[in-house]
VOPAGU-2260 file (C-alpha; in pm, 1 decimal, decimal comma):
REM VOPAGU-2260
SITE   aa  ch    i         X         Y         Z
SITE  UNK   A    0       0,0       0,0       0,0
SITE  UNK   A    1     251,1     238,5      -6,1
SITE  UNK   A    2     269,8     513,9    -225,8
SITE  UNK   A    3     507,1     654,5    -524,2
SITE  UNK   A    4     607,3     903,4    -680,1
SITE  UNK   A    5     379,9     874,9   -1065,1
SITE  UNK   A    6     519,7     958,5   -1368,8
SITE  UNK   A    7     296,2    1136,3   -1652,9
SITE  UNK   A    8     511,9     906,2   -1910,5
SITE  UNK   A    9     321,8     591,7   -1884,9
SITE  UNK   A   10     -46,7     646,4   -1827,0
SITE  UNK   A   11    -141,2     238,2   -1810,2
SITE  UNK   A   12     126,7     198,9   -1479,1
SITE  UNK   A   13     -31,0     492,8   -1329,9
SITE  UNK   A   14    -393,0     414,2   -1359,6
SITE  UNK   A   15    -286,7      93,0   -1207,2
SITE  UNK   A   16    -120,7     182,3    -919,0
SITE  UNK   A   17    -351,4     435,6    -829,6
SITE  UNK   A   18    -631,3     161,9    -862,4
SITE  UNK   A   19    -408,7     -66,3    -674,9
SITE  UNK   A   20    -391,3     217,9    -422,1
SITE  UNK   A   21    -765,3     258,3    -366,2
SITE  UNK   A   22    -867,1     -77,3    -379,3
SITE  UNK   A   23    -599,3    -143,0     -53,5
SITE  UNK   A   24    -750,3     134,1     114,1
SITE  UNK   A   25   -1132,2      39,9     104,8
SITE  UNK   A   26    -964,4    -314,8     169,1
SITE  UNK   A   27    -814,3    -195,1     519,0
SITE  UNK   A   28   -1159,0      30,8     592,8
SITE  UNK   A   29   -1366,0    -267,9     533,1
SITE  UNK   A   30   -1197,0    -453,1     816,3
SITE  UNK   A   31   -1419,3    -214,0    1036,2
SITE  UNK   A   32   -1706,3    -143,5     829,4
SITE  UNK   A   33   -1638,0     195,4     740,5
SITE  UNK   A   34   -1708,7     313,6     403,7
SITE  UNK   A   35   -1510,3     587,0     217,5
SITE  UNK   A   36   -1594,9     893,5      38,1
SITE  UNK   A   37   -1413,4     985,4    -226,0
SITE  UNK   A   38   -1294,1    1314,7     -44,8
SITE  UNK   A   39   -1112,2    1063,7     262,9
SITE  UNK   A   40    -950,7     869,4     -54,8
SITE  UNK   A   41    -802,4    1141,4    -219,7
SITE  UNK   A   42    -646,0    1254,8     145,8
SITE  UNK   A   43    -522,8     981,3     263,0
SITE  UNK   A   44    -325,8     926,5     -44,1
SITE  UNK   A   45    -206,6    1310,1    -115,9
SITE  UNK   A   46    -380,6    1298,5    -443,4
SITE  UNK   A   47    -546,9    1583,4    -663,1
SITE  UNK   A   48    -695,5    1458,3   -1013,2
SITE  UNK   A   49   -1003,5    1422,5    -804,0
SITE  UNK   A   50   -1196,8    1313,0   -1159,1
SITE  UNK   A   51    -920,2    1045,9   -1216,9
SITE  UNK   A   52   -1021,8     885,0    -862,6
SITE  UNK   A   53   -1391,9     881,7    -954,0
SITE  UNK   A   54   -1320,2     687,7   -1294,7
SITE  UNK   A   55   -1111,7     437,1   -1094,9
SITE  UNK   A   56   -1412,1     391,7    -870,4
SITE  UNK   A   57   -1622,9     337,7   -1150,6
SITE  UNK   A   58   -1389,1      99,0   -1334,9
SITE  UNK   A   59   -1413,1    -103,7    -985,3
SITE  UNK   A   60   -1745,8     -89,2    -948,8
SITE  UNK   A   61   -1792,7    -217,2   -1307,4
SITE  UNK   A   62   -1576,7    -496,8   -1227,3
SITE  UNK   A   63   -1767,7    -576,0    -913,4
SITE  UNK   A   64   -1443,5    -481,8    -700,6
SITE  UNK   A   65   -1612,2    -207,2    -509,9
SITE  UNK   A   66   -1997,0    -110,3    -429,7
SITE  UNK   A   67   -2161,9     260,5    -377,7
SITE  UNK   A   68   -2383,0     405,6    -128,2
SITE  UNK   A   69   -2501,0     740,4     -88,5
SITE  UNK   A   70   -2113,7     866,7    -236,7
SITE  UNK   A   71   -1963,1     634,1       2,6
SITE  UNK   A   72   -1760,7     308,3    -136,8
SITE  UNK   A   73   -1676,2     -22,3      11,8
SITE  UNK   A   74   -1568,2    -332,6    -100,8
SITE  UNK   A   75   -1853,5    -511,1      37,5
SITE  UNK   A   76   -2237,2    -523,0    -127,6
SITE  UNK   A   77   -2374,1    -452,5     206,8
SITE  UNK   A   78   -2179,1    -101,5     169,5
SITE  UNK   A   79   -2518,2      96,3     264,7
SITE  UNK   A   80   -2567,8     -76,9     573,8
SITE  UNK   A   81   -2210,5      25,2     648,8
SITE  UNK   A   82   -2292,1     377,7     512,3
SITE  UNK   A   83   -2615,8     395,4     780,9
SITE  UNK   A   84   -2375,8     233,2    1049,1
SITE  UNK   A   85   -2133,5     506,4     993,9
SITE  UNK   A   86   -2367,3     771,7     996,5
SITE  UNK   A   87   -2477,6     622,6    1353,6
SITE  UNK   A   88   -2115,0     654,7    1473,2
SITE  UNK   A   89   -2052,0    1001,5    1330,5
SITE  UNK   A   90   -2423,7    1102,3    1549,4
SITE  UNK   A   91   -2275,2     937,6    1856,1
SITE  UNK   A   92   -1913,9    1127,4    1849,9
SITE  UNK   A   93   -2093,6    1404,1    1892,8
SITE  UNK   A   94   -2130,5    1360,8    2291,3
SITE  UNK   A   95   -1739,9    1191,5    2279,7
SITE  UNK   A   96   -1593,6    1512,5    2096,4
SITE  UNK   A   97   -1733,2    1730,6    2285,9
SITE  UNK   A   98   -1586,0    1600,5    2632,5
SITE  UNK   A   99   -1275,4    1594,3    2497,2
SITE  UNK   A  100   -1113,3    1986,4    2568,5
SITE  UNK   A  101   -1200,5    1917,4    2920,9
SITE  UNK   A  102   -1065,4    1560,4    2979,0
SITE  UNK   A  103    -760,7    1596,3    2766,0
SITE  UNK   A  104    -655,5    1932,8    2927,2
SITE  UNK   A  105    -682,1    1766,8    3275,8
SITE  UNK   A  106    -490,4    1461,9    3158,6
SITE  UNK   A  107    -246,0    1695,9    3078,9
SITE  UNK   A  108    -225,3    1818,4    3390,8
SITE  UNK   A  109     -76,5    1520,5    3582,7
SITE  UNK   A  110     264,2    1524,4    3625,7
SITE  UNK   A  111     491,0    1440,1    3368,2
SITE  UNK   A  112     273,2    1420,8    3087,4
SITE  UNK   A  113     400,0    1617,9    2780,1
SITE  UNK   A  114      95,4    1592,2    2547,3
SITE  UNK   A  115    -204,3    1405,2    2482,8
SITE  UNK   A  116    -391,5    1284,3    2175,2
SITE  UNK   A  117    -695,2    1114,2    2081,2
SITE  UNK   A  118    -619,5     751,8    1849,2
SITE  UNK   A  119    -880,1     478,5    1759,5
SITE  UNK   A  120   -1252,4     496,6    1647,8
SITE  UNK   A  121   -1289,4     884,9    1753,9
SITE  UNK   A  122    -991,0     986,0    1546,8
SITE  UNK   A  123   -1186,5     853,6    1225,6
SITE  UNK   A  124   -1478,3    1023,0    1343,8
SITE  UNK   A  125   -1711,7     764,9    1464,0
SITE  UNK   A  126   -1804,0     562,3    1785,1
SITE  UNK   A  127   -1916,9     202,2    1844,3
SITE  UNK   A  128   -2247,1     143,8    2066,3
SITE  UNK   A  129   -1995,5      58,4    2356,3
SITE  UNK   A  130   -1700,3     247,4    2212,4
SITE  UNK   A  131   -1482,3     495,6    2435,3
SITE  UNK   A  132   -1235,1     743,0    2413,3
SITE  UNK   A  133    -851,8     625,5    2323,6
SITE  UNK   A  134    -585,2     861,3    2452,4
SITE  UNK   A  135    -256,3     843,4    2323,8
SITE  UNK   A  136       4,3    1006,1    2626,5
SITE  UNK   A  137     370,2    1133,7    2571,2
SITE  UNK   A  138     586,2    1131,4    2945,4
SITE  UNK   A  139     888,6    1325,2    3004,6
SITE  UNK   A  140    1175,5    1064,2    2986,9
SITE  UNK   A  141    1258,4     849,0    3207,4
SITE  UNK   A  142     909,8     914,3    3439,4
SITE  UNK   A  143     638,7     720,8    3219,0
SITE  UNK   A  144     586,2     466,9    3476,0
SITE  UNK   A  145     532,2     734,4    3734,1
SITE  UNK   A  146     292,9     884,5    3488,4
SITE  UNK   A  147      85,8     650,7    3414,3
SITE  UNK   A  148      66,6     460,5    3798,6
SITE  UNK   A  149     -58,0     820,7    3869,2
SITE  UNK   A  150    -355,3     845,8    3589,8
SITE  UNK   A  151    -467,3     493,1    3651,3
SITE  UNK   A  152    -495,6     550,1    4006,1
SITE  UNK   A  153    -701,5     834,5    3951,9
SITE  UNK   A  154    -925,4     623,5    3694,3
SITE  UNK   A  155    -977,8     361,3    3946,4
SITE  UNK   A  156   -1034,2     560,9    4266,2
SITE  UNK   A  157   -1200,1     865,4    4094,6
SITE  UNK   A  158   -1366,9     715,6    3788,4
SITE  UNK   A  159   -1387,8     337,8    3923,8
SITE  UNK   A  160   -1218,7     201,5    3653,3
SITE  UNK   A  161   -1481,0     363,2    3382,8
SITE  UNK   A  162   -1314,3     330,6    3016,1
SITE  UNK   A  163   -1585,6     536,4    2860,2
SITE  UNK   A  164   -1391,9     904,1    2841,2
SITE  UNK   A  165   -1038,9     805,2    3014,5
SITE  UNK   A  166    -929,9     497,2    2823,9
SITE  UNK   A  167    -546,5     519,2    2824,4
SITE  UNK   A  168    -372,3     200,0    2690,3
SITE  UNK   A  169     -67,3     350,4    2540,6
SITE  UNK   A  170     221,5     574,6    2660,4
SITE  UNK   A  171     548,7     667,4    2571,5
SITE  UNK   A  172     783,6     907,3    2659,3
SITE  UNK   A  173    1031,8    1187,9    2493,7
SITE  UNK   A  174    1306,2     987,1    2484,7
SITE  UNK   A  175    1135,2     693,0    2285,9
SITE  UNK   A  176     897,8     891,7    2026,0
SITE  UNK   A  177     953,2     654,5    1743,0
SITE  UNK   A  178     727,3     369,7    1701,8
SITE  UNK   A  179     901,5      87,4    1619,4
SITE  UNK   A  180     544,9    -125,7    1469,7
SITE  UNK   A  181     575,6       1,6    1109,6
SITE  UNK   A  182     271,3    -138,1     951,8
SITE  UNK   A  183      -0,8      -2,5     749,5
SITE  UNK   A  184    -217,8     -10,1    1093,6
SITE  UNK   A  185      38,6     145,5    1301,4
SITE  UNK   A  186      74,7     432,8     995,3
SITE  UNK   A  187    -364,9     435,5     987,4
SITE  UNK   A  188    -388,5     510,8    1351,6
SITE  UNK   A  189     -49,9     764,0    1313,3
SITE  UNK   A  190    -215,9     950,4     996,4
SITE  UNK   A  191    -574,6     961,3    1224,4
SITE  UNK   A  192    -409,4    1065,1    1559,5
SITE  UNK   A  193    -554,2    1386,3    1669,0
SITE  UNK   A  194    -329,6    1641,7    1941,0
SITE  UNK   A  195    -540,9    1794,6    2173,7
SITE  UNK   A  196    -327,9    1847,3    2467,1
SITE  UNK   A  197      25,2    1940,9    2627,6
SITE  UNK   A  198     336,4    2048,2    2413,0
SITE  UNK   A  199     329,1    2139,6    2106,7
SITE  UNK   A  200     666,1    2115,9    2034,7
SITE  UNK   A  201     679,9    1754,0    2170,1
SITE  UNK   A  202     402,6    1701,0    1893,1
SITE  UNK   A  203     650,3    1812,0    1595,3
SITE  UNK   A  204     926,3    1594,7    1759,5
SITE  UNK   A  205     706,2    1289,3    1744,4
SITE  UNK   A  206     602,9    1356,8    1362,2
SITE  UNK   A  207     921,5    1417,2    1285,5
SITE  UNK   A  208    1080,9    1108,0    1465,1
SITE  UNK   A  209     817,8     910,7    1279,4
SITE  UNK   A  210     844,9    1033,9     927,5
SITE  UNK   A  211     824,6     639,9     800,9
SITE  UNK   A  212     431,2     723,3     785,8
SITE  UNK   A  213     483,8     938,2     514,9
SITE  UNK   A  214     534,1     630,3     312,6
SITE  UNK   A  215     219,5     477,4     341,3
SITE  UNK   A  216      42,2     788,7     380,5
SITE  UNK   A  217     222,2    1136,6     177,6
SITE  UNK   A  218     -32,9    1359,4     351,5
SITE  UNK   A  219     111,3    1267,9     734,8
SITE  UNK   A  220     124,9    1563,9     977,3
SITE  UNK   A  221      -6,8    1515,6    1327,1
SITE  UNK   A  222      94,8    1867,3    1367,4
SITE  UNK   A  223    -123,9    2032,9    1127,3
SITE  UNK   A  224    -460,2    1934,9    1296,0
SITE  UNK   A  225    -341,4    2103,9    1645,9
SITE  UNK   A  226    -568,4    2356,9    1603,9
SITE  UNK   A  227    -794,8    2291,9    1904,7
SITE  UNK   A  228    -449,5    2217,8    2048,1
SITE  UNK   A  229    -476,4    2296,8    2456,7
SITE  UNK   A  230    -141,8    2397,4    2554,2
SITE  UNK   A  231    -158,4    2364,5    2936,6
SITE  UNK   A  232      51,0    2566,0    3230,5
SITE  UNK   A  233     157,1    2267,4    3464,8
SITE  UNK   A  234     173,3    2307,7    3847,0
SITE  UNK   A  235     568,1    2144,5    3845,7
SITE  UNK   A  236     556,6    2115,3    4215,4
SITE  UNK   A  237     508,4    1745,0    4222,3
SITE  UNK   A  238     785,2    1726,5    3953,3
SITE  UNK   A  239    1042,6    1868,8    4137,5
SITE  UNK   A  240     981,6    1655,3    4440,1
SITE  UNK   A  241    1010,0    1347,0    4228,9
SITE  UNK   A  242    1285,6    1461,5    4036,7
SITE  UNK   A  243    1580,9    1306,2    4242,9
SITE  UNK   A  244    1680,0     979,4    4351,9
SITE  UNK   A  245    1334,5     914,8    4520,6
SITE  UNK   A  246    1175,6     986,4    4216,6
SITE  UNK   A  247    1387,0     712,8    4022,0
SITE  UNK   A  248    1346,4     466,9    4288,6
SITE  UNK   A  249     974,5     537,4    4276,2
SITE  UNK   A  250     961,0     505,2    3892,5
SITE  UNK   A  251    1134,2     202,1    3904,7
SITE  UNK   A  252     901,5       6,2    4180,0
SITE  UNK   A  253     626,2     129,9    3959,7
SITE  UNK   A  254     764,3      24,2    3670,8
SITE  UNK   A  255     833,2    -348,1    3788,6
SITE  UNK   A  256     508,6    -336,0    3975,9
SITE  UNK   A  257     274,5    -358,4    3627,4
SITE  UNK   A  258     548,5    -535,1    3469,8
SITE  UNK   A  259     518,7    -829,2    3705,8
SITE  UNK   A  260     146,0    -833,0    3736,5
SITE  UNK   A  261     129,0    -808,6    3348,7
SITE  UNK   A  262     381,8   -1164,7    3327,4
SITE  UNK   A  263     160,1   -1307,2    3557,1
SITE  UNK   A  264    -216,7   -1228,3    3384,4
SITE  UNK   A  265     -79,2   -1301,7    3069,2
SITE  UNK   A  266     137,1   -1556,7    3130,2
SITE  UNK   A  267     -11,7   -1750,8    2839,8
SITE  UNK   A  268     108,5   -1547,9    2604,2
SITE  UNK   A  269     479,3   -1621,2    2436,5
SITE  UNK   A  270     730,8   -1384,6    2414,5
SITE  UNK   A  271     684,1   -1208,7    2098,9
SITE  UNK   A  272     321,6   -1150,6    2143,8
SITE  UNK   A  273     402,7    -995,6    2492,2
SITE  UNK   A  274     635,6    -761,3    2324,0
SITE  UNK   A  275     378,8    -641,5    2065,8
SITE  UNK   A  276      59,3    -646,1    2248,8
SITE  UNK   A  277     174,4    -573,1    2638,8
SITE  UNK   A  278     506,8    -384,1    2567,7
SITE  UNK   A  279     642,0    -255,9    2908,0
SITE  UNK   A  280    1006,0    -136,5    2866,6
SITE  UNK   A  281    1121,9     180,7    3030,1
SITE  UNK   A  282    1026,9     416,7    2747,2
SITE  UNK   A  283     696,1     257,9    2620,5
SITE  UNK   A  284     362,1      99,7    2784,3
SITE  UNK   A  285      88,8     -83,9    2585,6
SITE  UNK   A  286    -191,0    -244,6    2662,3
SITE  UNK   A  287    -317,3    -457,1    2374,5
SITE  UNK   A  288    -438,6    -755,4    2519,5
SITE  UNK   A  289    -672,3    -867,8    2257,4
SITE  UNK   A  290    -400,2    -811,6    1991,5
SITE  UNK   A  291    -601,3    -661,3    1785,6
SITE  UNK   A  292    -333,8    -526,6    1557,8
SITE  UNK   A  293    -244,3    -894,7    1460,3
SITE  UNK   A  294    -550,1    -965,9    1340,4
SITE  UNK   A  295    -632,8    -667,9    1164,6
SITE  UNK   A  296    -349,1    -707,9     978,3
SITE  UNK   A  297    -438,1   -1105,0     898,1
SITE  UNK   A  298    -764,3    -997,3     810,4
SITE  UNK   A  299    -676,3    -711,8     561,1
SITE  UNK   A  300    -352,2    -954,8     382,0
SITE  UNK   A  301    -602,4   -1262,4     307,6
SITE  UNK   A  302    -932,8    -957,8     233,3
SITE  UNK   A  303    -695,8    -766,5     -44,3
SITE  UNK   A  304    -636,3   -1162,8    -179,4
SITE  UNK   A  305    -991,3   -1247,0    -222,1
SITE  UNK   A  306   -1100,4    -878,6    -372,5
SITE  UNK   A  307    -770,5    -904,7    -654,8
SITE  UNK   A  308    -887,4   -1197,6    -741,0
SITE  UNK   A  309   -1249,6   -1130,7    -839,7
């Protein structure tokens, strides 16, 4: 899926890479039932013959590849249920978007974090029936653990353990900006991320330190949509007390705290699904239990397969 550079010399390659390209797209999308206008298509792959897009669609749909709804496209017949799905979703982000200023901004406002951003279904503009908000947190280095013992306490004392507007399942800090899963779902939820809170110079840092994106997506800037951006004035008190040795000591018992307790709940799992799913080192914390980026990707390798091959 990723893109090129196209050449005005010959015409055939180029209408067939850019068909290639749009297929794979509404390939990936269809993993969650989400349609595409033609407007999202032409974005995600930094295109502009806007006309040359549309007669690609058509030669798909002609060909049975891809189905229309309402100037949505899928790669699915059922595409308007999808279409009517979506339209649900985009209703019921409303009430999710709308909490966001407040919650991000007070995420923010624990100690240590350097900026927050919204990932997942929200990003894309929709929300499940049961869906929540996915935050996406940045730590100063070397303090992450700290961090995020801190923000789950609150979320389990304060919010008793509600996922609904604080669901926070992956951090990582200055030092570690680069994410080292370089996939075409890793570069979706990059290209989708949205800053809302923190530092916005820690947001250029992590675009920049994960240009690889641009490859799969040309249009890639994280930094560009920061303009609901909350750039917050921390109270550092609690930061300089936890500075010094103390501090590391009490990052480090934090740190091998979750660890353990992670080895032991998942103890099932072997070591290379621990690493992507539950990854726990000193710069990065995920938790992915359900792996969902494994099968995502299983589903969209054998789904662009069977849709090539019609």
């Amino acid at each position: 899926m990723k893109n090129a550079a196209f050449s005005q010399v010959a015409e055939p390659a180029i209408s067939d890479k850019l068909s290639d390209m749009v297929l794979s797209s509404l390939v990936y999308f269809s993993i969650f039932r989400h349609p595409l206008s033609v407007q999202e298509i032409v974005h995600l792959h930094s295109l502009h013959d806007l006309a040359q897009v549309r007669d690609i669609l058509s030669q798909l749909q002609l060909s049975r590849r891809v189905y229309e709804s309402d100037g949505y496209y899928a790669v699915e017949a059922e595409v308007k249920d999808w279409v009517i799905s979506r339209q649900e979703g985009e209703e019921r982000a409303k009430e999710f978007l709308a909490k966001i200023p407040s919650v991000s901004s007070f995420i923010a406002r624990f100690p240590y974090v350097r900026a927050v951003a919204v990932s997942g279904s929200l990003s894309k503009g929709v929300v499940h029936p049961r869906g929540d908000i996915d935050f996406f947190v940045i730590t100063e280095a070397g303090r992450l653990w700290t961090c995020r013992s801190f923000l789950m306490l609150y979320k389990k004392l304060r919010l008793l353990n509600s996922r609904r507007y604080f669901c926070l399942n992956y951090f990582i800090d200055t030092d570690h900006l680069e994410i080292p899963d370089k996939n075409i779902f890793t570069a979706t939820e990059m290209f989708y991320l949205i800053p809302v809170s923190g530092n916005s110079d820690v947001v250029k840092t992590f675009e920049e330190k994960n240009v690889w994106v641009n490859d799969y997506f040309p249009s890639y800037s994280i930094a560009r949509k920061a303009g609901t951006f909350v750039c917050v004035n921390k109270n550092t008190l609690v930061e300089t007390l936890l500075n010094g040795a103390f501090g590391n000591r009490l990052e480090s018992f934090f740190h091998r705290l979750t660890y353990s307790r992670w080895k032991k709940k998942f103890r099932h799992f072997g070591k290379d699904k621990f690493e992507l799913t539950m990854r726990s080192t000193s710069g990065a914390s995920k938790h992915h239990p359900r792996d969902f980026q494994s099968r995502v990707l299983a589903q969209y390798e054998s789904k662009l397969h069977e849709v090539l091959n019609r």
